[in-house]
TORDREN-850994 format. One record per residue (C-alpha): residue number from 1; residue in three letters; z, y, x. Coordinates in nm, 2 decimals. Layout:
N
<rec i="NUM" aa="ALA" pz="Z" py="Y" px="X"/>
...
REM end
This chain:
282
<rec i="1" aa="UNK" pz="0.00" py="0.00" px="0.00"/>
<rec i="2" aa="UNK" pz="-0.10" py="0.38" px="0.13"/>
<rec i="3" aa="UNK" pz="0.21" py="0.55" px="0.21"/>
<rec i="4" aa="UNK" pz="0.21" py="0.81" px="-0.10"/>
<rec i="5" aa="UNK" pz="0.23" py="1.22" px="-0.11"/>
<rec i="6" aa="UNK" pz="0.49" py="1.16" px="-0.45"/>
<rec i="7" aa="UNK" pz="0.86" py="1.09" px="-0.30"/>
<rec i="8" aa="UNK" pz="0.91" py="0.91" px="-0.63"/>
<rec i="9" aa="UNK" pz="0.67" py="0.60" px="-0.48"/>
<rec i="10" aa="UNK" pz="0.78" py="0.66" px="-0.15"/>
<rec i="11" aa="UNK" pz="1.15" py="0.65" px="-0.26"/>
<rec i="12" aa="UNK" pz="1.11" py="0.36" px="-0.42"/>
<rec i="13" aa="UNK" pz="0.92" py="0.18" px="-0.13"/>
<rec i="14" aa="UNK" pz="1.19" py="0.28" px="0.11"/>
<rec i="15" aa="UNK" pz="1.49" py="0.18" px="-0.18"/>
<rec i="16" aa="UNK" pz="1.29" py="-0.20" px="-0.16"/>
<rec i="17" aa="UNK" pz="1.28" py="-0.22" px="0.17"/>
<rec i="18" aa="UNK" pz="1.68" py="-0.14" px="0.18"/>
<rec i="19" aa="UNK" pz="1.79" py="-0.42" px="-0.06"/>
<rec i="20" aa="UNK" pz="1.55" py="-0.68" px="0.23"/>
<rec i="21" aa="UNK" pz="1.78" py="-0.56" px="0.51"/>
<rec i="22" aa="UNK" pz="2.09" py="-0.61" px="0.30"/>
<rec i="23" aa="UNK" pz="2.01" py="-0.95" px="0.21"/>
<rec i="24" aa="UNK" pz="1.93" py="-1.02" px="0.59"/>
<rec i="25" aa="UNK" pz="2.27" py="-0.86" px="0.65"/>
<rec i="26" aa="UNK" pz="2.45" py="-1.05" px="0.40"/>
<rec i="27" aa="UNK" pz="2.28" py="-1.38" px="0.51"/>
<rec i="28" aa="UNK" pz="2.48" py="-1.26" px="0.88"/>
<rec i="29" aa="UNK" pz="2.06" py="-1.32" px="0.98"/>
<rec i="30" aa="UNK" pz="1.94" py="-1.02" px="1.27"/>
<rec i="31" aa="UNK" pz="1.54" py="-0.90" px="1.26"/>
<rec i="32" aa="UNK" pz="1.52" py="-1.19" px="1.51"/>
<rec i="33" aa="UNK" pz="1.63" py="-1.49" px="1.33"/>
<rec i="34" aa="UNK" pz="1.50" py="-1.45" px="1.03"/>
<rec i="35" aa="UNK" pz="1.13" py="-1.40" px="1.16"/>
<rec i="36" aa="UNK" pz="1.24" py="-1.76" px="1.27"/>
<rec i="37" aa="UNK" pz="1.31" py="-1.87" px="0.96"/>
<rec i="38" aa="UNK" pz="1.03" py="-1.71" px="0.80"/>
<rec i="39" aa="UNK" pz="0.78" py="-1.86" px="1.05"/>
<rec i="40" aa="UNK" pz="0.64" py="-1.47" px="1.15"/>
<rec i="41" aa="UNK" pz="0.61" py="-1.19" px="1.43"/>
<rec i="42" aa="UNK" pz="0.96" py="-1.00" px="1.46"/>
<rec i="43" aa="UNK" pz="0.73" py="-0.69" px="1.42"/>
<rec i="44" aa="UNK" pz="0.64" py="-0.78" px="1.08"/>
<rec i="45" aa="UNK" pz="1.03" py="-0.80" px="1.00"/>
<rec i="46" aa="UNK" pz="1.07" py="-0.44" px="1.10"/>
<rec i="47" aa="UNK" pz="0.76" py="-0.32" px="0.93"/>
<rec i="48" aa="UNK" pz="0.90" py="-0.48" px="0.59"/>
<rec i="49" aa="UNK" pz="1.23" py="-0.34" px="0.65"/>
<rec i="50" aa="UNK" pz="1.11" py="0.06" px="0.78"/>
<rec i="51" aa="UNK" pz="0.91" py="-0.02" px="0.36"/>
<rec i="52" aa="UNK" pz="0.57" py="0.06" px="0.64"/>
<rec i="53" aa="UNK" pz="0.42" py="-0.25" px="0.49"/>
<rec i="54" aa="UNK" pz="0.42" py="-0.35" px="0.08"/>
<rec i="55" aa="UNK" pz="0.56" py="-0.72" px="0.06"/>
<rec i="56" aa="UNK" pz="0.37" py="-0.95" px="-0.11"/>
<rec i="57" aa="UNK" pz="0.51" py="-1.20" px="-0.37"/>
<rec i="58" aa="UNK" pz="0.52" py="-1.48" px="-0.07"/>
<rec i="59" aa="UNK" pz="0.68" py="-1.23" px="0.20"/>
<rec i="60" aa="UNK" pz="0.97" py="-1.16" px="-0.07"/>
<rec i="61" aa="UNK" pz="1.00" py="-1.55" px="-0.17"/>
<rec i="62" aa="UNK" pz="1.02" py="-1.61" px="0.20"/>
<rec i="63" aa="UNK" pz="1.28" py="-1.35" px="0.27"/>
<rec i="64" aa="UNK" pz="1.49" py="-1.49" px="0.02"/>
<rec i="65" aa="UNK" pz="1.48" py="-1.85" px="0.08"/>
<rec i="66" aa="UNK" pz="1.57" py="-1.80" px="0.44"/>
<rec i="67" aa="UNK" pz="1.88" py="-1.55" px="0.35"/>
<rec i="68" aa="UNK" pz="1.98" py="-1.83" px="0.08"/>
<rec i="69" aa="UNK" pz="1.90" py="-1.61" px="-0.20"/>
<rec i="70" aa="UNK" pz="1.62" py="-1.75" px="-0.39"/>
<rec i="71" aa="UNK" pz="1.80" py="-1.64" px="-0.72"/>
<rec i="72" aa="UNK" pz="1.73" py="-1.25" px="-0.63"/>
<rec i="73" aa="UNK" pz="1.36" py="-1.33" px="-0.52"/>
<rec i="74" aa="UNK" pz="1.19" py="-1.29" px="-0.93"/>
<rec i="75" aa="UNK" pz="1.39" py="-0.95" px="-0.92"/>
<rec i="76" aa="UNK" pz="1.26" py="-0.84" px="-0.58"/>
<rec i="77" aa="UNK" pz="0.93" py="-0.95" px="-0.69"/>
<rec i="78" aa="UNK" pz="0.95" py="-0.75" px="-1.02"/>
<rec i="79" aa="UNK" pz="1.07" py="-0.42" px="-0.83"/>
<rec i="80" aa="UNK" pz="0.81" py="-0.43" px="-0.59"/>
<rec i="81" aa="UNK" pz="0.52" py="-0.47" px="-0.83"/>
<rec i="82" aa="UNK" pz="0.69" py="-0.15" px="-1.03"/>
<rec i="83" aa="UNK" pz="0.66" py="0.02" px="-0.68"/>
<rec i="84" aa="UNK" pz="0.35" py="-0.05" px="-0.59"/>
<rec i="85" aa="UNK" pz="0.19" py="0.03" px="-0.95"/>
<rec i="86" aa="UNK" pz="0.29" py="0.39" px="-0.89"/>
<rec i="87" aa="UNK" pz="0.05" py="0.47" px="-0.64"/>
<rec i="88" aa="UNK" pz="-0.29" py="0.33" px="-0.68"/>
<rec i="89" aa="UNK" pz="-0.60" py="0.39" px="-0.44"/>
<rec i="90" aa="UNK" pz="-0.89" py="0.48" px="-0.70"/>
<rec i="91" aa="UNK" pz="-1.08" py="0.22" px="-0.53"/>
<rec i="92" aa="UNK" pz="-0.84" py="-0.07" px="-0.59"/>
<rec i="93" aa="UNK" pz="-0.85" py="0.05" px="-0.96"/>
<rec i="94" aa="UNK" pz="-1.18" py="0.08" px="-0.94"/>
<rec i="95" aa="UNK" pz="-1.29" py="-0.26" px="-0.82"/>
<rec i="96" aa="UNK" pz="-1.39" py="-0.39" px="-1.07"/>
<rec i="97" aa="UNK" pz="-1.60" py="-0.13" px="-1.26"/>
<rec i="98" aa="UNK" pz="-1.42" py="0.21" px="-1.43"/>
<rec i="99" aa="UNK" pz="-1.39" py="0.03" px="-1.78"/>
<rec i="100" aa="UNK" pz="-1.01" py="-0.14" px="-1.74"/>
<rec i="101" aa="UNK" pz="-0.89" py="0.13" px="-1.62"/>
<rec i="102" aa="UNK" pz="-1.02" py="0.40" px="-1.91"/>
<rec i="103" aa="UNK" pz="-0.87" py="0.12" px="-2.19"/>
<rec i="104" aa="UNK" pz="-0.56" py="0.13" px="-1.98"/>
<rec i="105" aa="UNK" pz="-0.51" py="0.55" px="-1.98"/>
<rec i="106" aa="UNK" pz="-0.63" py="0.47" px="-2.41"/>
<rec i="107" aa="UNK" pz="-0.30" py="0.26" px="-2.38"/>
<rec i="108" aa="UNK" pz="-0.08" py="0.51" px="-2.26"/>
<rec i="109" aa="UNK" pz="-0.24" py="0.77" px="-2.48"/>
<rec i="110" aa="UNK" pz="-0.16" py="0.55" px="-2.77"/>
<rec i="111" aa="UNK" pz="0.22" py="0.54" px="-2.74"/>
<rec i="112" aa="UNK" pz="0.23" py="0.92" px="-2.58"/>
<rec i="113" aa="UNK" pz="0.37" py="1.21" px="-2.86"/>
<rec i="114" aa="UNK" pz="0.29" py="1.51" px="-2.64"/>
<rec i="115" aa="UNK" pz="0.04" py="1.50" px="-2.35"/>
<rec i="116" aa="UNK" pz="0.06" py="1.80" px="-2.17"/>
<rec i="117" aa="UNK" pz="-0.23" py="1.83" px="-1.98"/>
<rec i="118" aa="UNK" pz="-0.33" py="2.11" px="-1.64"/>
<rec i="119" aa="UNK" pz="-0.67" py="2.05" px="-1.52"/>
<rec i="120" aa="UNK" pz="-0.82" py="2.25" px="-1.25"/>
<rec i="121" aa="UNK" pz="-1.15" py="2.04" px="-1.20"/>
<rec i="122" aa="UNK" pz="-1.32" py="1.91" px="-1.53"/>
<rec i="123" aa="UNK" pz="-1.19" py="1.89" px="-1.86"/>
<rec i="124" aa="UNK" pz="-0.94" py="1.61" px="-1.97"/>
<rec i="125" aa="UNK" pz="-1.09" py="1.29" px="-2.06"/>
<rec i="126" aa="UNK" pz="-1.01" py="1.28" px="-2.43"/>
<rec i="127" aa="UNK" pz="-1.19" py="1.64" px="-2.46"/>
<rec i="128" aa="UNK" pz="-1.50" py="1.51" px="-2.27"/>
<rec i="129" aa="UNK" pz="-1.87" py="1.42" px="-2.43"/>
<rec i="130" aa="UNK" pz="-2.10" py="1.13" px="-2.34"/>
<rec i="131" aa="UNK" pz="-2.37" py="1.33" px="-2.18"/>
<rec i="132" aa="UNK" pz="-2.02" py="1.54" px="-1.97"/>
<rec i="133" aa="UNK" pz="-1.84" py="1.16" px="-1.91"/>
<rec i="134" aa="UNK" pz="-2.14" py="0.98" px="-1.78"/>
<rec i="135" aa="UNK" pz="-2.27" py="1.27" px="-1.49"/>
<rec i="136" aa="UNK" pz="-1.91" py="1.29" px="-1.39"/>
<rec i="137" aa="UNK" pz="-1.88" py="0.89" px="-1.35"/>
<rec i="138" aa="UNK" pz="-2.20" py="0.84" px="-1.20"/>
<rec i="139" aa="UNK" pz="-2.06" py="1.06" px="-0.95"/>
<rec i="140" aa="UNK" pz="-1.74" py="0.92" px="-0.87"/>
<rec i="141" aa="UNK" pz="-1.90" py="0.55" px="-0.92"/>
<rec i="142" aa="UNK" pz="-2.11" py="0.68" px="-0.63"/>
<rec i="143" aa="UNK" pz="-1.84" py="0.80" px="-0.39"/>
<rec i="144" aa="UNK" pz="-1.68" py="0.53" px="-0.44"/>
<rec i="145" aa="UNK" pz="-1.89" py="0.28" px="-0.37"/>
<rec i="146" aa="UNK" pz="-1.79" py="0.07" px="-0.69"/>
<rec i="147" aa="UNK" pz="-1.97" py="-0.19" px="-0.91"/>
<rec i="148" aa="UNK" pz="-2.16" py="0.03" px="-1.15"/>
<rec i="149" aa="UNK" pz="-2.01" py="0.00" px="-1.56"/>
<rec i="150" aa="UNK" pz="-2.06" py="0.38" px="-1.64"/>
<rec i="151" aa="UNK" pz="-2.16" py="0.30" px="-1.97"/>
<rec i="152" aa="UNK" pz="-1.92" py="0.12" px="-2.08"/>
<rec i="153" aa="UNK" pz="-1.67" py="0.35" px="-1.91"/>
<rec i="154" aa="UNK" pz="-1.77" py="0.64" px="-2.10"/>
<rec i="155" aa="UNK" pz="-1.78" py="0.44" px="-2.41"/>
<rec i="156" aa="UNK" pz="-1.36" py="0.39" px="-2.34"/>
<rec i="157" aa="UNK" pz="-1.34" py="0.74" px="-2.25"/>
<rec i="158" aa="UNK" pz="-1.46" py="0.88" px="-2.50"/>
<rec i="159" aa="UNK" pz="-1.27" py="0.66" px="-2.76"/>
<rec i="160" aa="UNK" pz="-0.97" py="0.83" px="-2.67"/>
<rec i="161" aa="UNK" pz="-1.07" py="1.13" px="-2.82"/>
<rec i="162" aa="UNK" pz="-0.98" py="0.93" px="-3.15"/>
<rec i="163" aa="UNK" pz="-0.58" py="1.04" px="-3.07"/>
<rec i="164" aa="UNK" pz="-0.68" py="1.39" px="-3.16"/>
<rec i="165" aa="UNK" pz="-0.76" py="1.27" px="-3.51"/>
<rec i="166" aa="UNK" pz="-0.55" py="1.04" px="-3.58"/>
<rec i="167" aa="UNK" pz="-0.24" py="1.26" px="-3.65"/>
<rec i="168" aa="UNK" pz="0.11" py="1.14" px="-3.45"/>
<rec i="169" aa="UNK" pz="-0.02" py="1.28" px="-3.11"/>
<rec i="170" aa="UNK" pz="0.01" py="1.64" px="-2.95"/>
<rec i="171" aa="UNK" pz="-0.25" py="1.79" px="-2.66"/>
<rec i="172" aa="UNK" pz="-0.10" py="2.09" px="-2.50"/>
<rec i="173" aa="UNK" pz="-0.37" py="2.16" px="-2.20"/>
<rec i="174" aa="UNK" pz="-0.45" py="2.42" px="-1.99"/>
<rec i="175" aa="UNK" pz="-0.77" py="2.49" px="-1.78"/>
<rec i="176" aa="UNK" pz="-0.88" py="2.69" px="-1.53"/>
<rec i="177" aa="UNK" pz="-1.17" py="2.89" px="-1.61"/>
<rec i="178" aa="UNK" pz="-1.35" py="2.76" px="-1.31"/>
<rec i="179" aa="UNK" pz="-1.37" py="2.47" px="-1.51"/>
<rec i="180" aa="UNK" pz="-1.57" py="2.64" px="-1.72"/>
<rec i="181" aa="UNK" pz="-1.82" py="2.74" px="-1.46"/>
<rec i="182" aa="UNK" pz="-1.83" py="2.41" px="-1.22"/>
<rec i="183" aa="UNK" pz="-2.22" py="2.27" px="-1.29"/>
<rec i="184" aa="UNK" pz="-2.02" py="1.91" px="-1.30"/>
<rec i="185" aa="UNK" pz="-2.31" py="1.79" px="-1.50"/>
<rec i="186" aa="UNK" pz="-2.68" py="1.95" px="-1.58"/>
<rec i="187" aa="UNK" pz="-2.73" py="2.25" px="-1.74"/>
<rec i="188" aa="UNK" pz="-2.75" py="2.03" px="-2.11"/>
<rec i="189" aa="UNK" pz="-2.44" py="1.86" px="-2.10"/>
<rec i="190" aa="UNK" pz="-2.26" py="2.11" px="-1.97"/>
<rec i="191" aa="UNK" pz="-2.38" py="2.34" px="-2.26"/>
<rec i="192" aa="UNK" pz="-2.24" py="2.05" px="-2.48"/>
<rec i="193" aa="UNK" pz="-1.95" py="2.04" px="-2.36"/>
<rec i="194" aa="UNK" pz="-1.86" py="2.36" px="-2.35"/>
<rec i="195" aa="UNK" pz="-1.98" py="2.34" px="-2.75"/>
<rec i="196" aa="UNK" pz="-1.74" py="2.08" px="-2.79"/>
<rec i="197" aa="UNK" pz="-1.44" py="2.26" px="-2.63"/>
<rec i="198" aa="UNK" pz="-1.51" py="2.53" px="-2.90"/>
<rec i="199" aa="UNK" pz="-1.49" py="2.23" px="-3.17"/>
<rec i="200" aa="UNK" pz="-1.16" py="2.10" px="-3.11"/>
<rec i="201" aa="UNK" pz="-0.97" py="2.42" px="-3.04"/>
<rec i="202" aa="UNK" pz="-0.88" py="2.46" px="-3.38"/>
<rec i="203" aa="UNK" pz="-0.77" py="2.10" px="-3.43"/>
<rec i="204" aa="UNK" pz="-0.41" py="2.06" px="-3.54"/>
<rec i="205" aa="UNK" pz="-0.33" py="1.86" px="-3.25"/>
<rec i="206" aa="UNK" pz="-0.47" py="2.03" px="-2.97"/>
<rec i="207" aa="UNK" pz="-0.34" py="2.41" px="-2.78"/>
<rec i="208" aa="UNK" pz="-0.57" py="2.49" px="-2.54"/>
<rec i="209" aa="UNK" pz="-0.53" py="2.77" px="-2.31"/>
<rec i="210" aa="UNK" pz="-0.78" py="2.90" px="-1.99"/>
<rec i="211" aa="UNK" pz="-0.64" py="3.06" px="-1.70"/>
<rec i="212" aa="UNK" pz="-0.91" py="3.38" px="-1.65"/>
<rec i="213" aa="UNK" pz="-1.04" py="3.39" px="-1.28"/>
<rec i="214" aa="UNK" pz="-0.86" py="3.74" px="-1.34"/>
<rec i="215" aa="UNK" pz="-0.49" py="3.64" px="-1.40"/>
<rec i="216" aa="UNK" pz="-0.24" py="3.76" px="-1.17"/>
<rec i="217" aa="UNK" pz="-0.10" py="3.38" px="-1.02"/>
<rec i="218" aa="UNK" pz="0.21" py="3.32" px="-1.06"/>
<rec i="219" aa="UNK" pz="0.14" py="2.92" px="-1.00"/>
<rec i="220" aa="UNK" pz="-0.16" py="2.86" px="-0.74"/>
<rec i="221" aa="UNK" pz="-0.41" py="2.59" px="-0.85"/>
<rec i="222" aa="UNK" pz="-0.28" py="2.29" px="-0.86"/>
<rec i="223" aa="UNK" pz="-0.42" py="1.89" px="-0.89"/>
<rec i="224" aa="UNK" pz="-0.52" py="1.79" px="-1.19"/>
<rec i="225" aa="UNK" pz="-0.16" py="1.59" px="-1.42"/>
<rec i="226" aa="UNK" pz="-0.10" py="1.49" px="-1.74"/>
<rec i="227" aa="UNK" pz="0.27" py="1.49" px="-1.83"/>
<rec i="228" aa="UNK" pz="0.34" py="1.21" px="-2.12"/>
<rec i="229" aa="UNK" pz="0.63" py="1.29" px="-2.32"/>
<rec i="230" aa="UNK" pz="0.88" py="1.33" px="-2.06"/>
<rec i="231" aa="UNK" pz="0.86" py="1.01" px="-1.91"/>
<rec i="232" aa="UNK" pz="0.59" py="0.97" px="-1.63"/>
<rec i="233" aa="UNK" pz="0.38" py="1.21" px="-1.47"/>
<rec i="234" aa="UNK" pz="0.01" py="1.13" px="-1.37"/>
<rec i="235" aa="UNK" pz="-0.13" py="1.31" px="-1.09"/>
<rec i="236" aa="UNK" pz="-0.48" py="1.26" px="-0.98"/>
<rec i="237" aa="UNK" pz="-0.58" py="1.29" px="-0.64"/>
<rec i="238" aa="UNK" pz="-0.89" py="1.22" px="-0.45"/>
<rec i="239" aa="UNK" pz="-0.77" py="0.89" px="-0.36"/>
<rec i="240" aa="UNK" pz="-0.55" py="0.77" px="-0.60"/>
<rec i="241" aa="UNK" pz="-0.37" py="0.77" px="-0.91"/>
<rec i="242" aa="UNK" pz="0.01" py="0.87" px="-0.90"/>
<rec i="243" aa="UNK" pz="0.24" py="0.83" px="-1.08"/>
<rec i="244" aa="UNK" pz="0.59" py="1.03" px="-1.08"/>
<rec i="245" aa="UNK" pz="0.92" py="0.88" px="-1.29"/>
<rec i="246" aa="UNK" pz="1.18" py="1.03" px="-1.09"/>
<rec i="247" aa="UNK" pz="1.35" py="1.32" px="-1.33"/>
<rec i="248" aa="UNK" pz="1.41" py="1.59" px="-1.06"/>
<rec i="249" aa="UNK" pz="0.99" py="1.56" px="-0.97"/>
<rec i="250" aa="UNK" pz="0.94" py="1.54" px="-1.36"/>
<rec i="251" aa="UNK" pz="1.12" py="1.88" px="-1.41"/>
<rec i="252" aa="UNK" pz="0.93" py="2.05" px="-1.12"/>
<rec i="253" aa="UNK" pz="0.59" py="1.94" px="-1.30"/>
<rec i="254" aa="UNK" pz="0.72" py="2.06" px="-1.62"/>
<rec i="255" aa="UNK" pz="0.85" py="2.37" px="-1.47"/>
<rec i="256" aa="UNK" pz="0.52" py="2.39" px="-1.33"/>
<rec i="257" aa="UNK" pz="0.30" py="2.38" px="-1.63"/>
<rec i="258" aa="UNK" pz="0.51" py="2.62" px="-1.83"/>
<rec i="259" aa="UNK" pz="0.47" py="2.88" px="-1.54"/>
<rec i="260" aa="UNK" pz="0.08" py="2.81" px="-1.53"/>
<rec i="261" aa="UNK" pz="0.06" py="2.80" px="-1.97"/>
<rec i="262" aa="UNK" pz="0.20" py="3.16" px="-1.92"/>
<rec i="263" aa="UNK" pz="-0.11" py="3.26" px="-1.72"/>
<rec i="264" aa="UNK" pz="-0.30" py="3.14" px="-1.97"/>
<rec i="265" aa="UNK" pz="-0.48" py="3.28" px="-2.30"/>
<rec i="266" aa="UNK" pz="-0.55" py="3.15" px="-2.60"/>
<rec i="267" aa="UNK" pz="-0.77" py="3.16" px="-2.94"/>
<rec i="268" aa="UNK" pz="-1.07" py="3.41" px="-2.94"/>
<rec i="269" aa="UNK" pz="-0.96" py="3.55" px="-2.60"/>
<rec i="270" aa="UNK" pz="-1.00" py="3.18" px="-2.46"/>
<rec i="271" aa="UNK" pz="-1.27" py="3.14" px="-2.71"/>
<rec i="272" aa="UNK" pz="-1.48" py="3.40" px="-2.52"/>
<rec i="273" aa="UNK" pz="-1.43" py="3.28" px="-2.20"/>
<rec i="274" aa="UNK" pz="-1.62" py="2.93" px="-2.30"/>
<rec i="275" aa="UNK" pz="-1.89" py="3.12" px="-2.47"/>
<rec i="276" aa="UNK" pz="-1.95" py="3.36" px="-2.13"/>
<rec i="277" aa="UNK" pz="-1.95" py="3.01" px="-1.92"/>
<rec i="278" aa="UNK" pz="-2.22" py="2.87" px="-2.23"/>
<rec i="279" aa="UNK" pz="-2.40" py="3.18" px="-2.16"/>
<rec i="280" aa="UNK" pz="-2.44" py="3.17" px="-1.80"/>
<rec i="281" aa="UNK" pz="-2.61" py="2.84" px="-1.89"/>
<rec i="282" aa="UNK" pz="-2.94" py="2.99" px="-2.04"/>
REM end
């Protein structure tokens, strides 16, 4: 696992590797003897032990069996797939085509009240059109080297959008205007989905407030998250996929988005800045 930029994945790395060396302790085992046991380099030992290298399901059953604890070894097992599920290279996610991974952000969506969303790149999944979806995939498909399901990707993606409708679910988001302005996709989907921004503002479900270019900051631009509830934090990065569950990181990404929803306008004033960006367009 990549070391993470969130302290709540790397706490929880380091807090796993802890509870190794206090089994080893416990046992009375040093580094030395229970690389013995274990039947691998000492250097390996210390790596699982510093949490530098993510233990696999054998590693941990190992471990166990040689400190006499192979009743701890399921919960070790369980912790360290929590761990490792909170930092997640795109690629990894990505292996297998983009589809899994948009039905599993529908799942999250599904059981989320209040989703509030910043985004200073390209506008939130659930707001995004087919033509929008599938430039922006082909893209990242193509960075990224991955097997190519775009269309059935975009066909996930844009199911979400269902949650506005459905009554049950909130969308606070706020977007910088450059957002508006980026030519993510050509000059026709872009005009649509600019259109469709203008369509859902006045949905029940949905606030949406732009950040004008103009706005004295009192955030800077951040990456692109989407707060669910106030229970995990998702942050997307060019790599991976983060997610945050530790409270005091939780407040600071809440504190965060109020400070950057302040900057922001709303109704026709936010209204006009998506028709000057549809504008530009021709």
């Amino acid at each position: 696992m990549t070391a993470s930029p969130s302290s709540s994945a790397q706490g929880a790395r380091v807090a796993l590797a802890v509870r190794l060396q206090h089994l080893r302790k416990d046992a009375g085992l040093t580094g030395r003897e229970l690389s013995a046991r274990c039947g691998w380099h000492p250097a390996k030992t210390t790596r699982l032990q510093k949490g530098e290298t993510a233990p696999t399901d054998a590693d941990i059953r190992t471990w166990c069996a040689a400190c006499n604890a192979d009743d701890q070894a399921d919960d070790l097992i369980a912790t360290a797939r929590a761990v490792d599920s909170m930092y997640l290279e795109w690629r990894r996610l990505h292996g297998n085509g983009m589809r899994k991974v948009q039905e599993g952000w529908n799942t999250l969506h599904e059981r989320t009240r209040v989703c509030r969303v910043y985004v200073s790149n390209v506008p939130p999944g659930f707001f995004q059109t087919p033509g929008f979806a599938t430039a922006l995939m082909n893209q990242i498909t193509a960075f990224q080297g991955t097997p190519n399901d775009v269309a059935e990707a975009v066909a996930a993606r844009v199911a979400r959008s269902r949650f506005l409708y459905e009554g049950g679910h909130r969308y606070v988001v706020v977007m910088e205007e450059s957002v508006l302005r980026f030519r993510t996709a050509d000059p026709d989907a872009m005009r649509g989905q600019l259109r469709h921004l203008l369509a859902v503002m006045p949905l029940a479900s949905v606030s949406l407030g732009i950040i004008p270019f103009t706005a004295q900051r009192t955030v800077w631009p951040l990456e692109a998250f989407y707060l669910h509830d106030d229970d995990v934090a998702v942050v997307e990065t060019l790599t991976a996929e983060i997610k945050v569950t530790q409270p005091r990181e939780l407040a600071d990404y809440a504190k965060a988005f109020a400070g950057l929803a302040e900057m922001a306008v709303y109704g026709e004033p936010a209204r006009a800045l998506i028709q000057a960006a549809i504008d530009t367009l021709g």
